[in-house]
VOBA-1610 file (N, C-alpha, C; in pm, whole numbers, padded with zeros to 5 digits, always signed):
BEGIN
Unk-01096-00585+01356Unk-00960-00564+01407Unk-00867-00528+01292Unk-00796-00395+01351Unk-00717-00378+01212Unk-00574-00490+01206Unk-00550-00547+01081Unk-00501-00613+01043Unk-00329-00563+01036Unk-00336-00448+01054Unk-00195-00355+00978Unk-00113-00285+01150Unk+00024-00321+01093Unk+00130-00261+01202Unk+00133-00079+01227Unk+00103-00045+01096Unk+00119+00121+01133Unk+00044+00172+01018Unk+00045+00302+01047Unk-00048+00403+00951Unk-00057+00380+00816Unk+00074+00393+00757Unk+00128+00397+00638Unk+00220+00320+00593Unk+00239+00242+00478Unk+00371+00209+00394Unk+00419+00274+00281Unk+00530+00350+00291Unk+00579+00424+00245Unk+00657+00341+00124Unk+00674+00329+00008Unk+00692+00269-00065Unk+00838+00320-00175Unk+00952+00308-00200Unk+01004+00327-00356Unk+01072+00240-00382Unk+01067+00254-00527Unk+01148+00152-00568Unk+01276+00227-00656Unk+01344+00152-00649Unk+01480+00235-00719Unk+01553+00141-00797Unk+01566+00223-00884Unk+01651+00146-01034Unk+01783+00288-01056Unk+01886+00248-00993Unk+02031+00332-01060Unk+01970+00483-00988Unk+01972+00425-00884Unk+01915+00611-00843Unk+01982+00634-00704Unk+02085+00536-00699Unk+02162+00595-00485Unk+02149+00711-00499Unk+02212+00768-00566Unk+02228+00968-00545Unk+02113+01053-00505Unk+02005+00973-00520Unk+01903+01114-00518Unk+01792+01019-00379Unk+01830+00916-00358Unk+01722+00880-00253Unk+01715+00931-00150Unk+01837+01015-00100Unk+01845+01053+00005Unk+01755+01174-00003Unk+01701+01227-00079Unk+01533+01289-00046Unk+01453+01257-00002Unk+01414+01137-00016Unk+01304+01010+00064Unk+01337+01032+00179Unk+01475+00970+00250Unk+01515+00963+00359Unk+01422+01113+00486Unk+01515+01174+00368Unk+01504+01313+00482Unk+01398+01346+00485Unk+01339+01342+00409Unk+01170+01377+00429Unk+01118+01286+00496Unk+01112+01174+00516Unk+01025+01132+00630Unk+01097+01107+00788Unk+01215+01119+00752Unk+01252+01205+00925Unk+01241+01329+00921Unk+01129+01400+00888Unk+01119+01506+00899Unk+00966+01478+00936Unk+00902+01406+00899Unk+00750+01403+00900Unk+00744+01436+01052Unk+00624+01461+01076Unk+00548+01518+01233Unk+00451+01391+01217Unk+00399+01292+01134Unk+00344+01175+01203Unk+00451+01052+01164Unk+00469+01014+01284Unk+00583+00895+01290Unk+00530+00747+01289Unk+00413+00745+01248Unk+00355+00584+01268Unk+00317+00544+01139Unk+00418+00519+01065Unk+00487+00476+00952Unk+00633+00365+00880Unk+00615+00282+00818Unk+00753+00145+00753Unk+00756+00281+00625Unk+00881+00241+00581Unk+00961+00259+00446Unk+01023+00138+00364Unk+00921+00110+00269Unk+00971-00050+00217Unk+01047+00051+00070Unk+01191-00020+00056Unk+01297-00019-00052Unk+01337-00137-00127Unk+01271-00099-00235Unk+01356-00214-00297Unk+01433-00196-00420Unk+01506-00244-00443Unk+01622-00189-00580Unk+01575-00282-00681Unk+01528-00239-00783Unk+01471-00336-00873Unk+01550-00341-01002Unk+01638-00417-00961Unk+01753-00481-01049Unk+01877-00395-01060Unk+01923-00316-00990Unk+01997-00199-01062Unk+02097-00227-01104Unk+02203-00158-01234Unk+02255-00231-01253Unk+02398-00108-01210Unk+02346-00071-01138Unk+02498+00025-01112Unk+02460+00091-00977Unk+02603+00114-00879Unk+02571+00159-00764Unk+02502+00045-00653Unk+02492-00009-00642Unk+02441-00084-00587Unk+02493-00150-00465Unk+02613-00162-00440Unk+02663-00125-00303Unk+02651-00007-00222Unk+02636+00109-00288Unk+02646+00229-00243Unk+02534+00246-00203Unk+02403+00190-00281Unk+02291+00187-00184Unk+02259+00105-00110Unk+02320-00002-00084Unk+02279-00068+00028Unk+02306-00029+00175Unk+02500+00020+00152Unk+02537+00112+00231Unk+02468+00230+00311Unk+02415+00299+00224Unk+02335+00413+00289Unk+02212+00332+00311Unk+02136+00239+00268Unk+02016+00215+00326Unk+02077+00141+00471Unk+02149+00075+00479Unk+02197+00042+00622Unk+02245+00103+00722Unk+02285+00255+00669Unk+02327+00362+00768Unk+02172+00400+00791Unk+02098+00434+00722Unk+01992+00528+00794Unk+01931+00428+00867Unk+01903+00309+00842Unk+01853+00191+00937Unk+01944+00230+01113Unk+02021+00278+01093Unk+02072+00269+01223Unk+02040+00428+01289Unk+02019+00522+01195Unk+01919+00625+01229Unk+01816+00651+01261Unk+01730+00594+01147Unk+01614+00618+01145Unk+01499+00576+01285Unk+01433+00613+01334Unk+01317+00603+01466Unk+01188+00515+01366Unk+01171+00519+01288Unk+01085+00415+01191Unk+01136+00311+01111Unk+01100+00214+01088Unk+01118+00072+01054Unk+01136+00103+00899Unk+01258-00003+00884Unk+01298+00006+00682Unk+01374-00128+00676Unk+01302-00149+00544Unk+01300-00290+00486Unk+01345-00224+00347Unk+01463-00312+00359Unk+01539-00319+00201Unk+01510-00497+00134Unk+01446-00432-00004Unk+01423-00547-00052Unk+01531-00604-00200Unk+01597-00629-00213Unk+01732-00621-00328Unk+01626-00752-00459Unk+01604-00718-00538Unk+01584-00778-00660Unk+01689-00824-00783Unk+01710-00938-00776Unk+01820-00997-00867Unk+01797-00937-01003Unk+01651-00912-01068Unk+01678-00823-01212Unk+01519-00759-01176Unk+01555-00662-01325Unk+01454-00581-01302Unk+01336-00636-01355Unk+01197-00666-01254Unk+01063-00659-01324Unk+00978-00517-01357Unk+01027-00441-01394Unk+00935-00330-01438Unk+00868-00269-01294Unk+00832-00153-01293Unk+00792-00062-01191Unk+00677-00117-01133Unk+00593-00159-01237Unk+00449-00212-01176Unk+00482-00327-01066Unk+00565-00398-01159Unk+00629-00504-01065Unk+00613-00510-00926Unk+00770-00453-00881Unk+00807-00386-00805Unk+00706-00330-00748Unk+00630-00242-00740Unk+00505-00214-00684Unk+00407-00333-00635Unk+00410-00405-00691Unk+00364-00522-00657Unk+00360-00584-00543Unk+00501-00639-00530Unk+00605-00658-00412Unk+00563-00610-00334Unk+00608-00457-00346Unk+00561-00350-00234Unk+00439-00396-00156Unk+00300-00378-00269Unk+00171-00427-00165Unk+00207-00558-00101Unk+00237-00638-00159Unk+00229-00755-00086Unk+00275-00757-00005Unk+00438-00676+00057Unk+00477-00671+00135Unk+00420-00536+00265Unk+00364-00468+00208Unk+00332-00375+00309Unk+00252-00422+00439Unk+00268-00336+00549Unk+00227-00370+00708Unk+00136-00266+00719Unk+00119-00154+00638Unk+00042-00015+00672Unk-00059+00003+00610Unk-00161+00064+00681Unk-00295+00069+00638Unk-00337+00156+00493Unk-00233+00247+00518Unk-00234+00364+00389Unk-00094+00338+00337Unk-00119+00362+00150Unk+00013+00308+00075Unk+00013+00449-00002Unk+00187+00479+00002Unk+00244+00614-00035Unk+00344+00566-00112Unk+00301+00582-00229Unk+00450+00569-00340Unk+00516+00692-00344Unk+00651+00692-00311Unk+00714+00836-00309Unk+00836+00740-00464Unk+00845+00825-00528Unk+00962+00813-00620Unk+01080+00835-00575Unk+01222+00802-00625Unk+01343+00802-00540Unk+01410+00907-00564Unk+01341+01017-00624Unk+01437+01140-00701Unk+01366+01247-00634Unk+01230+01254-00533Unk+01112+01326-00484Unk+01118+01344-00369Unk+01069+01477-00268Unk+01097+01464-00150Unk+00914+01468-00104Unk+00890+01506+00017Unk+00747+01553+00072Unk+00765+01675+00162Unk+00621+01725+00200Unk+00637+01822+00303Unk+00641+01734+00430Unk+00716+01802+00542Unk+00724+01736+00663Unk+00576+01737+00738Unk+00472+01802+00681Unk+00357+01716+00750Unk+00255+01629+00649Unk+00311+01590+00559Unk+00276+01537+00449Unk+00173+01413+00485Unk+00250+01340+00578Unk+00170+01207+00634Unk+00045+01244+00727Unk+00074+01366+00801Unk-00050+01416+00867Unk-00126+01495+00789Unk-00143+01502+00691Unk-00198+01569+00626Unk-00323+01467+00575Unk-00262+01375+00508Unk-00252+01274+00434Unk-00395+01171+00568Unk-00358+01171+00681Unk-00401+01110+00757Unk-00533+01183+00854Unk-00516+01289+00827Unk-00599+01403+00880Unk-00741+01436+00804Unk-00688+01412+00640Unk-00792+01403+00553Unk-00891+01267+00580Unk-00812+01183+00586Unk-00880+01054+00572Unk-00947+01029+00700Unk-00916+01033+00796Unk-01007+01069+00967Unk-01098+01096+00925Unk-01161+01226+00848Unk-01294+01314+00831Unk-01379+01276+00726Unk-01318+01171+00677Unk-01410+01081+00589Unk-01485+01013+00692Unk-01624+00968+00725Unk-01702+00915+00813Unk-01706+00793+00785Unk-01675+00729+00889Unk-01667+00565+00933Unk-01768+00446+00823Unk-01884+00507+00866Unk-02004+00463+00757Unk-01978+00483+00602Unk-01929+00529+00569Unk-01909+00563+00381Unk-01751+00521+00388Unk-01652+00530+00447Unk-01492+00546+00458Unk-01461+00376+00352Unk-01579+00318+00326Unk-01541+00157+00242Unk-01578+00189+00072Unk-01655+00315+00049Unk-01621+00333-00047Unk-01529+00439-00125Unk-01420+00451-00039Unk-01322+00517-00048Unk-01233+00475-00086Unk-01120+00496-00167Unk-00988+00438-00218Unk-00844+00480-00140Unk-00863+00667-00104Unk-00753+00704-00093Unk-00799+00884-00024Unk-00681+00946-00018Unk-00647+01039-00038Unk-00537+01102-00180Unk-00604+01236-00222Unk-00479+01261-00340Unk-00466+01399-00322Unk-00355+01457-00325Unk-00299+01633-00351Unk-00239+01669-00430Unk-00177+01794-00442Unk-00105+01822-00520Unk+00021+01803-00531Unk+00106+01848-00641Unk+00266+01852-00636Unk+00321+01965-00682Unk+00433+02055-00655Unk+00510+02130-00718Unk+00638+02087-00802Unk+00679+02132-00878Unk+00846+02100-00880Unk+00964+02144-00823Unk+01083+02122-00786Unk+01154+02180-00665Unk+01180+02353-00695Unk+01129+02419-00755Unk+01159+02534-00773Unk+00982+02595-00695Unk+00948+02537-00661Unk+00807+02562-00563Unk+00661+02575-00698Unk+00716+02565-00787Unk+00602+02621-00924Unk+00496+02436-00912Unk+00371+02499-00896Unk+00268+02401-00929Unk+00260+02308-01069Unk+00268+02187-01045Unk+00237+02075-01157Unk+00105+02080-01152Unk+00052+02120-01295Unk-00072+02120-01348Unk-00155+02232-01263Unk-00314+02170-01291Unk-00420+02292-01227Unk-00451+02230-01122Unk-00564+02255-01048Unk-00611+02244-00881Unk-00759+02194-00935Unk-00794+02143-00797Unk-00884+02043-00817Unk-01026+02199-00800Unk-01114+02146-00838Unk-01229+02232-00849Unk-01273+02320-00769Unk-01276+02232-00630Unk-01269+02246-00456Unk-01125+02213-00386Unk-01145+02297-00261Unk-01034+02222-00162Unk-01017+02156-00142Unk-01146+02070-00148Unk-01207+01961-00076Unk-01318+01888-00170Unk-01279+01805-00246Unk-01413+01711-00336Unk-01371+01613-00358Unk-01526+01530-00330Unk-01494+01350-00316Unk-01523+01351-00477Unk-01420+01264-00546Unk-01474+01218-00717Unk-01438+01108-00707Unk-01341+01077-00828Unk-01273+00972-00940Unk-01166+01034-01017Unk-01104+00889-01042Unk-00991+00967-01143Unk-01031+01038-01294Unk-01199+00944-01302Unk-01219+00994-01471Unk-01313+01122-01424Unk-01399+01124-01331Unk-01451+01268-01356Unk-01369+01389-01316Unk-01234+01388-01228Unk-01099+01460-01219Unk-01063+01477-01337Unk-01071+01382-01450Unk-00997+01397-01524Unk-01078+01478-01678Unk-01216+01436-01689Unk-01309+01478-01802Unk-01399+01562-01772Unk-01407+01571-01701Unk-01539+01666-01675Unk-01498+01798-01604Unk-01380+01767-01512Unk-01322+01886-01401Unk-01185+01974-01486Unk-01116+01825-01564Unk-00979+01876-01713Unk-00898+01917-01595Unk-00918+01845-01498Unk-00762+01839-01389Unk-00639+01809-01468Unk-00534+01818-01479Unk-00413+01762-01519Unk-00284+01818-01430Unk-00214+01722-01517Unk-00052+01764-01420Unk-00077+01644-01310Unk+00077+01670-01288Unk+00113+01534-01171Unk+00079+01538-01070Unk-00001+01458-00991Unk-00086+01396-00891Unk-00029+01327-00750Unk-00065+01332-00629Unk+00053+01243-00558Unk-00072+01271-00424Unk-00110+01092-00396Unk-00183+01074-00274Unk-00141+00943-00187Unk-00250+00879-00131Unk-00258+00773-00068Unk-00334+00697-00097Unk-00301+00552-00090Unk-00454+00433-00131Unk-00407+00355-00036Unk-00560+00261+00003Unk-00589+00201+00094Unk-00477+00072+00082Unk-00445+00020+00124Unk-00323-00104+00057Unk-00437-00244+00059Unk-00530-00247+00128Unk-00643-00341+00102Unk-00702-00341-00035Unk-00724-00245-00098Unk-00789-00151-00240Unk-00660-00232-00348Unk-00572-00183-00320Unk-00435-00196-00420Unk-00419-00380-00415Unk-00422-00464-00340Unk-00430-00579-00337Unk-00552-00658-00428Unk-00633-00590-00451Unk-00749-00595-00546Unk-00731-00598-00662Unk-00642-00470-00661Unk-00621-00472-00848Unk-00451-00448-00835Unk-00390-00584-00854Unk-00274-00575-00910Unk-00210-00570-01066Unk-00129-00514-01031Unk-00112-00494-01191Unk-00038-00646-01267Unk-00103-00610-01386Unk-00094-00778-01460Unk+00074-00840-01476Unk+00105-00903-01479Unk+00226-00998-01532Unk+00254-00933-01686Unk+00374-00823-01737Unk+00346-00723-01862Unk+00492-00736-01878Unk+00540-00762-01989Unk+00703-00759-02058Unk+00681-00588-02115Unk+00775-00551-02036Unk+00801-00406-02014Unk+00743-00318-02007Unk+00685-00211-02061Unk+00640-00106-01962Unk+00503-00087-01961Unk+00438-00125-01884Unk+00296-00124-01810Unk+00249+00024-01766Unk+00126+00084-01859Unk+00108+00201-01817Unk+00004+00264-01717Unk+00029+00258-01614Unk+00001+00245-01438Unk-00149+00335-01441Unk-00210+00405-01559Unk-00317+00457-01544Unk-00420+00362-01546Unk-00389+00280-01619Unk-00488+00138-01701Unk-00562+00086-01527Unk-00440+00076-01428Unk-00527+00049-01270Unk-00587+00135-01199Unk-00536+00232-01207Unk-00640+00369-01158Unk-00736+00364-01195Unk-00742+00356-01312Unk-00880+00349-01383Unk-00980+00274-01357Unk-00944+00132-01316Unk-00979+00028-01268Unk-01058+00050-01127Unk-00987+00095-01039Unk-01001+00129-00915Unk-01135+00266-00951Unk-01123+00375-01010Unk-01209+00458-01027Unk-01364+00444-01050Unk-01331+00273-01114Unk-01467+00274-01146Unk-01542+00216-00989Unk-01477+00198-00898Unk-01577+00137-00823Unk-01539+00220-00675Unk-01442+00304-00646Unk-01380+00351-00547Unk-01396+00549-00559Unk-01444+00573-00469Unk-01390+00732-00498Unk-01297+00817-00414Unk-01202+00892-00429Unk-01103+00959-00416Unk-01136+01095-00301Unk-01075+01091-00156Unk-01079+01261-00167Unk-00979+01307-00208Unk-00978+01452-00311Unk-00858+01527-00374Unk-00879+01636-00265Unk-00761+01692-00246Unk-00772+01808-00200Unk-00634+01915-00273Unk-00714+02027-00200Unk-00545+02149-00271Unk-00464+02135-00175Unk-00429+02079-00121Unk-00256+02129-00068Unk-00171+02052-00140Unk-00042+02131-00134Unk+00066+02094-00240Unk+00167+01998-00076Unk+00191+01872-00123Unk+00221+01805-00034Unk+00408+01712-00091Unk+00398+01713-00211Unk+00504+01628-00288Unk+00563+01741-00338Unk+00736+01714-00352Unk+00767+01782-00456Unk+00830+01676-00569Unk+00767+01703-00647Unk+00796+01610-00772Unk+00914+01651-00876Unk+01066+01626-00856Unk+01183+01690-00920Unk+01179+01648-01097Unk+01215+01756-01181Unk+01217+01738-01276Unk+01363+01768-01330Unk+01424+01704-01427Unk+01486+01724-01501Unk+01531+01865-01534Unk+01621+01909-01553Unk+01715+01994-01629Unk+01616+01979-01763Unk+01647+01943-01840Unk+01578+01885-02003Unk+01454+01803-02007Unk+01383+01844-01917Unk+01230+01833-01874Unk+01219+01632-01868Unk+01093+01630-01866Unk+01075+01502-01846Unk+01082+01352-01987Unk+01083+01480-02043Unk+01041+01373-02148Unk+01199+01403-02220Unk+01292+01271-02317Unk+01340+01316-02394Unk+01298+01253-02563Unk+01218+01350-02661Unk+01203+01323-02766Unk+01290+01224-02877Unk+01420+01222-02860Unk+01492+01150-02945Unk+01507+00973-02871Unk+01500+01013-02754Unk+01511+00859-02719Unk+01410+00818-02683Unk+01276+00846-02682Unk+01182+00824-02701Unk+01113+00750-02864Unk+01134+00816-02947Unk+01149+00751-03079Unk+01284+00639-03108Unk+01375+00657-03038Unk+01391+00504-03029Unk+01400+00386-02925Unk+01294+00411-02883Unk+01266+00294-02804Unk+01062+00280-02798Unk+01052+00315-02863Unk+00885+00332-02883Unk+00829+00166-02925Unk+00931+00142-02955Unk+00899-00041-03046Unk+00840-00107-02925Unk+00955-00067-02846Unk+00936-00147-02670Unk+00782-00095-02593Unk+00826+00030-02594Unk+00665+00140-02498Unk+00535+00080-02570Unk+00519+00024-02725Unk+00416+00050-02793Unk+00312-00046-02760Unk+00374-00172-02702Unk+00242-00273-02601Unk+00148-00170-02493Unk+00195-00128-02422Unk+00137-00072-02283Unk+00082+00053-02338Unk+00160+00152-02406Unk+00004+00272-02474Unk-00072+00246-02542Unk-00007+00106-02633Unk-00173+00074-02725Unk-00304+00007-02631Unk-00231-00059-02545Unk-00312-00091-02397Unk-00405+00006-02409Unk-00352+00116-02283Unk-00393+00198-02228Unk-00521+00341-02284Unk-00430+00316-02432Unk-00550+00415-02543Unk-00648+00314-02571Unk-00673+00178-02558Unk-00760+00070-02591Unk-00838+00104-02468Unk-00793+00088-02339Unk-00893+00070-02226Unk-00941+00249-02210Unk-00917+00334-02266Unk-00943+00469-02259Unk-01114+00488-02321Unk-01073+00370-02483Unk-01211+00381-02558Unk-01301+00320-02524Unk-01258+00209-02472Unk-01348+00072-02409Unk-01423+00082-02261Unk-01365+00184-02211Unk-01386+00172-02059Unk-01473+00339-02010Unk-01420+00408-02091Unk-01439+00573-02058Unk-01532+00643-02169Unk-01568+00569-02249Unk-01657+00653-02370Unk-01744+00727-02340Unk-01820+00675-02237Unk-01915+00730-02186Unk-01897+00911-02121Unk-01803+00931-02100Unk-01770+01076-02059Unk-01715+01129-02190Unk-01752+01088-02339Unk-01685+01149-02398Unk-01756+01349-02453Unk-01846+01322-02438Unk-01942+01461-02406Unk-01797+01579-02348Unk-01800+01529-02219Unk-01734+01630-02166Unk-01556+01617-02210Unk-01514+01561-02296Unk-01364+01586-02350Unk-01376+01494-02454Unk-01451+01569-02561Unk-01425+01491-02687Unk-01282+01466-02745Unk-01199+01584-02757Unk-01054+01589-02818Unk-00968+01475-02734Unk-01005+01448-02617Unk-00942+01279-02545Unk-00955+01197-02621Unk-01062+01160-02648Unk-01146+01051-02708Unk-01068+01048-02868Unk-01064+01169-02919Unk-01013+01165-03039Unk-00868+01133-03044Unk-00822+01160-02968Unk-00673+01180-02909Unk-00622+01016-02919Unk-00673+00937-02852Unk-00645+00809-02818Unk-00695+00732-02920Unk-00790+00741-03000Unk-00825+00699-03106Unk-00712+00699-03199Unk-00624+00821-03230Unk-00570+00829-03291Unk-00411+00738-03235Unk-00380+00741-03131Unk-00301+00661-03049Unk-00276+00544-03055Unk-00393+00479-03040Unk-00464+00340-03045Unk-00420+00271-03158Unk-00437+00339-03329Unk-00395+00298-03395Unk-00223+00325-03447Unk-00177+00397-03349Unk-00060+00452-03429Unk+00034+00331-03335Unk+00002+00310-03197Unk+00123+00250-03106Unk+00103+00078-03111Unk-00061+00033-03144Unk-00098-00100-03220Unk-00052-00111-03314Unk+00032-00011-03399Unk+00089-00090-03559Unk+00212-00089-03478Unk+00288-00033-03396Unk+00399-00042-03334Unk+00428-00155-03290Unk+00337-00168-03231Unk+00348-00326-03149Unk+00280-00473-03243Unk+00290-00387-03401Unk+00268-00468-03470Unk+00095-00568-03445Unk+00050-00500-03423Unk-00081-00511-03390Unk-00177-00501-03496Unk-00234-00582-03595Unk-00279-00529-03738Unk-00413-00452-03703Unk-00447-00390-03825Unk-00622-00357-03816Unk-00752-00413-03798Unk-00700-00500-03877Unk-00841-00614-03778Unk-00830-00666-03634Unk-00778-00696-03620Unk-00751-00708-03454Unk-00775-00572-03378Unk-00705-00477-03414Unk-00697-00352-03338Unk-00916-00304-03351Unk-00957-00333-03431Unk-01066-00334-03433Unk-01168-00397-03342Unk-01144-00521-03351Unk-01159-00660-03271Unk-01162-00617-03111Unk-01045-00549-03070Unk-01031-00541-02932Unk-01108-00453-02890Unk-01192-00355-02989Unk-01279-00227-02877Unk-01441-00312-02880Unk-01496-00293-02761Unk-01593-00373-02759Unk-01725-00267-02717Unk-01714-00143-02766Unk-01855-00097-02807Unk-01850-00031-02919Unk-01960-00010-02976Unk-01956+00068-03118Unk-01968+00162-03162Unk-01946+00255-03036Unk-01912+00385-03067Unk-01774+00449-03082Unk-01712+00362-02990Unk-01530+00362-02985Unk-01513+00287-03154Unk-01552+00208-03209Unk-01524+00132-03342Unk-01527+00245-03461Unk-01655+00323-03412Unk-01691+00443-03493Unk-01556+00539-03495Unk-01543+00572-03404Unk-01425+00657-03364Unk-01347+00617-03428Unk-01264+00506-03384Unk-01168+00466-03454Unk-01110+00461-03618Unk-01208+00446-03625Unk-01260+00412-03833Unk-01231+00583-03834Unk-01282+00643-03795Unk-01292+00784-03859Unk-01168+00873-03827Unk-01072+00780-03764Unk-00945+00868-03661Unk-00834+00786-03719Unk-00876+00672-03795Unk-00786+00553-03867Unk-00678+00636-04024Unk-00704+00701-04055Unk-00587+00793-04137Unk-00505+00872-04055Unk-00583+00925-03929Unk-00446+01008-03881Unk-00363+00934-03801Unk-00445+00812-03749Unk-00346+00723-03689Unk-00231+00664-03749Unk-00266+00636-03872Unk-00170+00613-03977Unk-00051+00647-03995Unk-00110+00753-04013Unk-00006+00914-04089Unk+00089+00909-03982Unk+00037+00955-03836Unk+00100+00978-03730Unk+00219+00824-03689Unk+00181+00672-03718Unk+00261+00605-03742Unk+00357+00593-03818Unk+00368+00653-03932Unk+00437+00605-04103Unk+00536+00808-04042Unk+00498+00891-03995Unk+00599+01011-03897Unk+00716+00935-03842Unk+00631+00843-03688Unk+00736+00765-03570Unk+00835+00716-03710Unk+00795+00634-03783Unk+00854+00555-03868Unk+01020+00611-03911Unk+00967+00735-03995Unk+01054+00830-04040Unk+01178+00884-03951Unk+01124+00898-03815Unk+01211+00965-03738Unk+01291+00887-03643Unk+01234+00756-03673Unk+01310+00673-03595Unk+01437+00607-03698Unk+01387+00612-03786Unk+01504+00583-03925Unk+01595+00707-03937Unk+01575+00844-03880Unk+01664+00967-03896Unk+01765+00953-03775Unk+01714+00880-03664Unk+01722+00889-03548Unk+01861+00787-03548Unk+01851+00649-03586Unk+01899+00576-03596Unk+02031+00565-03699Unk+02006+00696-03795Unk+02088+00717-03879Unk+02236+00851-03876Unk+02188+00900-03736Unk+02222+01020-03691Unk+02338+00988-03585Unk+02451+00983-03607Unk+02546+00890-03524Unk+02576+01019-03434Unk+02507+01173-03430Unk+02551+01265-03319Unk+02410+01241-03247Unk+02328+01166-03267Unk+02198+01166-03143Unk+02237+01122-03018Unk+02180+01202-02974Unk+02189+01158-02798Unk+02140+01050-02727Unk+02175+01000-02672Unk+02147+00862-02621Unk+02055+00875-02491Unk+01990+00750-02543Unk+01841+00712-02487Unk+01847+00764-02334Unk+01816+00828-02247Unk+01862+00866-02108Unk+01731+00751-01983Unk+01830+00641-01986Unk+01782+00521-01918Unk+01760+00599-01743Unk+01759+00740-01721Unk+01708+00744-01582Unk+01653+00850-01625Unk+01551+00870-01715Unk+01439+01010-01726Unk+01322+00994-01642Unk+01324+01094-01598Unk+01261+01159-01477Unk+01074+01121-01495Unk+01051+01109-01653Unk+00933+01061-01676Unk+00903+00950-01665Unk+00975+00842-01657Unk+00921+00715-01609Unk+00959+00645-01558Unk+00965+00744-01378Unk+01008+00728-01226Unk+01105+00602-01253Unk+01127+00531-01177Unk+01201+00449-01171Unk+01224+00328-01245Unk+01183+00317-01309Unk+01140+00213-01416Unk+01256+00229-01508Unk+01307+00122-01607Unk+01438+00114-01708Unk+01365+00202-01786Unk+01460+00289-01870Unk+01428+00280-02033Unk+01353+00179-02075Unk+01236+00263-02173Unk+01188+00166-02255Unk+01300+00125-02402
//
């Protein structure tokens, strides 16, 4: 017996973002499958915040589908918040939409149409559905999956196929209750669970472009406030380049320059986070990643003792631009 009220839980969380949610909104009164919740929660914001409650209480009196506003006294980080979300969700399939992002209006049938034709008998070792995204000017994020239609993983999507660019599907909310993301003082880097999930779950990807994923004026990333706030980011990528070597080596055949990549990472965002060399050693637990490391351990260096430099130029530069606490690269979540 299914356990769940409706198809889907539609999920965002919003930090200082009233202005742009009303993309969410409209896109799923627009959807053509209506058997779907919209869980909101404001995760800590520290501005606007009447103004969104306001509009989340007007469309409540609109909307033909069910919405739950969840108000958070401060912010726990995105993973957090996501958290919440599963725990709170009623729907069988979980859709993180970001609060700055809209969808196509058959996005959910799409979404639900795929997953039908997965067969009953295999459908438990399944995680999800995933598609593509554009940015609002209609131009494709990243490349296309191999096929229209192919069952993988996130790591052979990612090493063997050299998929990239931004991604946007569905997971089972049973699956996501499995692997929650850990209890992390600030920013938790959300691949580290995918990954998790990949190893034991497989994915259908398909090509249709289903999200539009809005970017920035001054793209996603901003370089100067990024170097100063890296002190903060440098727990969760030294993470994440740790579980890259530890967990994924094995595909390193098919994308060596990854492997090298994060190696070099590993040691540059572990001295960040003040993480020494013996330890940073300590934590990879096969010995081919150790190998790596040792041999990727000068440029990691180098590439640390750079951040160093530029964060001292950065800091010294009283016309730098200030840290932009709502960049588009890390969705809803504070500044690091």
């Amino acid at each position: 017996m299914n356990q769940y009220k409706y198809g889907f839980t539609v999920f965002t969380s919003v930090y200082n973002r009233a202005n742009t949610l009303h993309r969410v909104f409209d896109s799923l009164m627009m959807q053509t499958f209506r058997d779907f919740e919209w869980i909101v929660i404001d995760n800590g914001s520290t501005k606007n915040c009447e103004e969104l409650k306001a509009l989340v209480e007007e469309w409540k009196n609109r909307a033909d589908f069910p919405i739950r506003f969840i108000l958070l006294k401060k912010n726990i980080g995105w993973h957090g918040a996501f958290n919440h979300g599963v725990e709170k969700a009623q729907g069988e399939l979980f859709f993180n939409m970001d609060s700055d992002d809209s969808c196509k209006p058959n996005a959910l049938e799409r979404f639900k149409s795929h997953w039908t034709l997965i067969p009953d008998n295999i459908k438990e070792q399944y995680s999800g559905v995933t598609g593509l995204c554009c940015d609002q000017a209609g131009n494709s994020i990243g490349n296309r999956f191999p096929k229209d239609s192919i069952d993988s993983n996130a790591l052979e999507i990612k090493y063997k196929y050299h998929v990239s660019g931004e991604k946007k599907g569905v997971i089972k909310t049973d699956i996501l209750k499995q692997f929650p993301f850990p209890d992390f003082e600030g920013n938790f880097e959300t691949d580290i669970i995918w990954r998790k999930i990949s190893h034991k779950y497989k994915t259908r990807y398909i090509n249709e472009t289903l999200v539009t994923w809005y970017i920035n004026e001054e793209g996603r990333t901003d370089q100067l406030s990024f170097h100063s706030r890296k002190k903060q980011a440098a727990p969760g990528l030294s993470m994440a380049h740790k579980e890259v070597l530890n967990s994924d080596i094995s595909w390193f055949l098919y994308a060596p320059k990854e492997f090298f990549r994060s190696s070099i990472h590993y040691t540059r965002f572990s001295l960040h986070a003040d993480i020494n060399l013996i330890k940073q050693l300590n934590n990879l637990t096969n010995v081919f990643a150790k190998i790596l490391w040792l041999g990727m351990l000068p440029a990691g260096i180098f590439v640390f003792l750079k951040d160093k430099h530029k964060i001292f130029n950065f800091h010294g530069d009283k016309t730098a631009v200030k840290p932009d606490t709502e960049n588009k690269h890390h969705g809803d979540r504070p500044a690091l």
